[in-house]
N, C-alpha and C positions, 0 to 999 in steps of 0.2 A: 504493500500500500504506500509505497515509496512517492507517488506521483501526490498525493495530501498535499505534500511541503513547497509542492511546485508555484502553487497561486495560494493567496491567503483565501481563505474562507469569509465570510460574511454574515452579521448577524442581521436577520430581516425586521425591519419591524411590526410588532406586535399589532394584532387588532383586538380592539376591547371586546369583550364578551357584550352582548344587549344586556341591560341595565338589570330586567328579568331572572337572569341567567347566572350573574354575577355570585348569588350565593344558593348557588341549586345543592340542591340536600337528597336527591331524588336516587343516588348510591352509597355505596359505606367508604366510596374516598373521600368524602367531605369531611370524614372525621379524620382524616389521615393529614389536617393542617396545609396541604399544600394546593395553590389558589389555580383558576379557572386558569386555561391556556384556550382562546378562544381558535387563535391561527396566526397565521406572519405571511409574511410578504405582500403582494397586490392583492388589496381584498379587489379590485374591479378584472383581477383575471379571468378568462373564459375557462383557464385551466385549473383543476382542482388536486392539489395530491395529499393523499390519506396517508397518514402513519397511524402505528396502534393506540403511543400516547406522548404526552410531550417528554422530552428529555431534560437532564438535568439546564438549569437556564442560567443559573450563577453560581461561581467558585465558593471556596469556604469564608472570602473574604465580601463578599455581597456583590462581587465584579461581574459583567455578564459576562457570559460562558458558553463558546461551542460544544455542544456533547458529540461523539463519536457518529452517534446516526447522523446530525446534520451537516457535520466535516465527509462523511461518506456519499449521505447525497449529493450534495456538490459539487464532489468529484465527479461522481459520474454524468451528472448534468451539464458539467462542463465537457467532461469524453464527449457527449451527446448532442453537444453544441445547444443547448437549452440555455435561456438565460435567464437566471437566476431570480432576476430583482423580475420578473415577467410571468411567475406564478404563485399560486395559493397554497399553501401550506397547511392542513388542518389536520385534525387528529378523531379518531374512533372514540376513546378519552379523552375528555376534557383536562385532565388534572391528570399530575406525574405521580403510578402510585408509588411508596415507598415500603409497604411490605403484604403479605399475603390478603388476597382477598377473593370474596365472589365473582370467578371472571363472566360467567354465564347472565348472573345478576345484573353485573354493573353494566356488562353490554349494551344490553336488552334496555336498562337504563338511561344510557347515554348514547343510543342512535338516534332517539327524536331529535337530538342537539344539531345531529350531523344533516339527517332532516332537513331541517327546520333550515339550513347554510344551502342547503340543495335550493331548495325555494325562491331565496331570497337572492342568492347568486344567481342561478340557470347558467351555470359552467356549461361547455361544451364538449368537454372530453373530463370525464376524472380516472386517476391513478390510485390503486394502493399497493402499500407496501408491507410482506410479509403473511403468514397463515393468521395470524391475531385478524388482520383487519376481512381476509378471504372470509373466515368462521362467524365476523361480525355482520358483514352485510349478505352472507348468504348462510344464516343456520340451517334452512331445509337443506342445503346440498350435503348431504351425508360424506364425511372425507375428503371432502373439496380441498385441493390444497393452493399454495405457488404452484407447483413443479407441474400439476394437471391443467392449469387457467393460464400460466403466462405463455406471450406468443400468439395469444387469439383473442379480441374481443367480447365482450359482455352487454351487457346492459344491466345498470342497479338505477331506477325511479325513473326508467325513459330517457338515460344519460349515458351514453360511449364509457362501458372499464376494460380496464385493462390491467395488468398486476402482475410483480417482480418479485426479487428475494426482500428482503426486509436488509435494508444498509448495515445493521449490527450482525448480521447473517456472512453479509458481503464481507465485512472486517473479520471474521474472526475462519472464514473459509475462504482465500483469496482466488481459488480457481474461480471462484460465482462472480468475480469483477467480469467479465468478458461477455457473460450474459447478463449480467446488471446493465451494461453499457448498450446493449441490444438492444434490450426490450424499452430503454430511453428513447435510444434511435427511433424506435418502430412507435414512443408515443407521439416524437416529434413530430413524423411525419400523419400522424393521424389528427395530432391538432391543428398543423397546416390544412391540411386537407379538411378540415370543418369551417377556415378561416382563422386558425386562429395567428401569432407570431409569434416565434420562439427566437428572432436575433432581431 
């Protein structure tokens, strides 16, 4: 994962959660102290990409903080010639958990959120990344994984998906960079092809 240290990374910024939303109690991360992560980057992108939850945001010292997922996204969004500051970032969880919980519960919990972002954006293409988020927006698909879904499109709420390894995946197995960098290419060119602009 040598090519990280080639370009800095970037930290997006944040969009607020609706004022509504701000202290939802509607899973058992609420009690787990750590606060809403609504999404980052262009909230007016047509493009939408899903991770399972936010990653850590700041050091021990309160500094903001790349976490590994979003230093590996990047990467390959850059292999992929995607640019960066020109999509939407959101999460299946709202909130980073930090120790065991209900994953089925808080799900099922926390998809209206994502919902509810479908609605009000009408992205044109969305991404997710990883089996967390595959299991989230399709629990009738018995065993659905990455490795069965990536490479061919979907649809989840009447909206073009598409879906990769999960970037902490990609770090910690680096042959999966090569098709991490693929299935980028191949969303690139699908959200060209709906209109949308990736440079």
């Amino acid at each position: 994962m040598s090519k990280e240290m080639d370009h800095s990374c970037v930290i997006l910024p944040e969009e607020q959660a609706p004022e509504d939303m701000q202290h939802c109690e509607r899973c058992e991360l609420c009690k787990q102290r750590n606060r809403i992560i609504w999404g980052e980057g262009n909230p007016q992108s047509s493009l939408m990409l899903i991770l399972d939850n936010p990653g850590a945001r700041e050091d021990r010292e309160g500094n903001p903080f790349l976490c590994g997922t979003r230093e590996t996204l990047q990467l390959g969004m850059r292999e992929a010639g995607i640019d960066i500051h020109s999509v939407y970032v959101t999460y299946l969880l709202k909130r980073r958990p930090i120790r065991a919980y209900d994953k089925p519960a808080t799900r099922a919990a926390c998809l209206p959120h994502l919902q509810a972002q479908l609605l009000q954006k009408q992205p044109l293409v969305l991404f997710g990344f990883g089996n967390v988020v595959v299991e989230g927006l399709f629990p009738e698909k018995e065993h659905a994984t990455v490795k069965e879904l990536r490479g061919s499109w979907h649809e989840f709420q009447g909206i073009p998906i598409g879906f990769t390894y999960h970037p902490l995946a990609v770090r910690r197995r680096p042959n999966l960079l090569r098709f991490f960098i693929e299935d980028l290419k191949g969303l690139r060119e699908k959200w060209e092809e709906g209109g949308g602009r990736s440079f």
